[in-house]
Residue, then its C-alpha position, 0 to 999 in steps of 0.5 A: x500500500x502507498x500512501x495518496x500522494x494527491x486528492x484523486x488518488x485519495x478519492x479514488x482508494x475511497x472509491x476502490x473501498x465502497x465497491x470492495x465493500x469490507x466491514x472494517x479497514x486496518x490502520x495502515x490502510x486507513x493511514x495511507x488514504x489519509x496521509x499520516x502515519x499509523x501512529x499517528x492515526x492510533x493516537x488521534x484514535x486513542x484520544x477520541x478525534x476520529x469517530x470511525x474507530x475505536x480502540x481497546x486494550x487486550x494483550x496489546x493494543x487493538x483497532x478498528x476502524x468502521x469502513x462505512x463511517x470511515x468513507x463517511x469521515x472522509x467525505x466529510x458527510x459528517x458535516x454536511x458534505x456531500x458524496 
């Protein structure tokens, strides 16, 4: 996976994700659509600023990112954007 480089190849993986269709997304995956690190991504996660994943404590750390409210996160429909 390579991280998007410009908004049509950002828009074009959220295209790829809605007809592929799976219930959830790891974090690198989600990390290189939005352009951060997955570090980055699990902290901002951890501290509540994404409202498409949730993370727990088990033997370590684990995620998971909703594809659906991810898609929506990212279209901004969260706020009134549009598809």
């Amino acid at each position: 996976m390579m991280k998007c480089k410009t908004i049509a190849e950002m828009k074009d993986r959220l295209r790829e994700l809605e007809v592929e269709g799976p219930v959830n997304i790891s974090v690198p995956e989600a990390a290189d659509i939005m352009g951060v690190t997955p570090q980055s991504l699990r902290f901002g996660i951890k501290q509540g600023k994404y409202p498409f994943g949730v993370g727990y404590k088990m033997e370590q750390n684990e995620f998971y990112i909703n594809t659906v409210r991810f898609l929506a996160y990212m279209r901004a429909l969260d706020i009134g954007g549009q598809a």
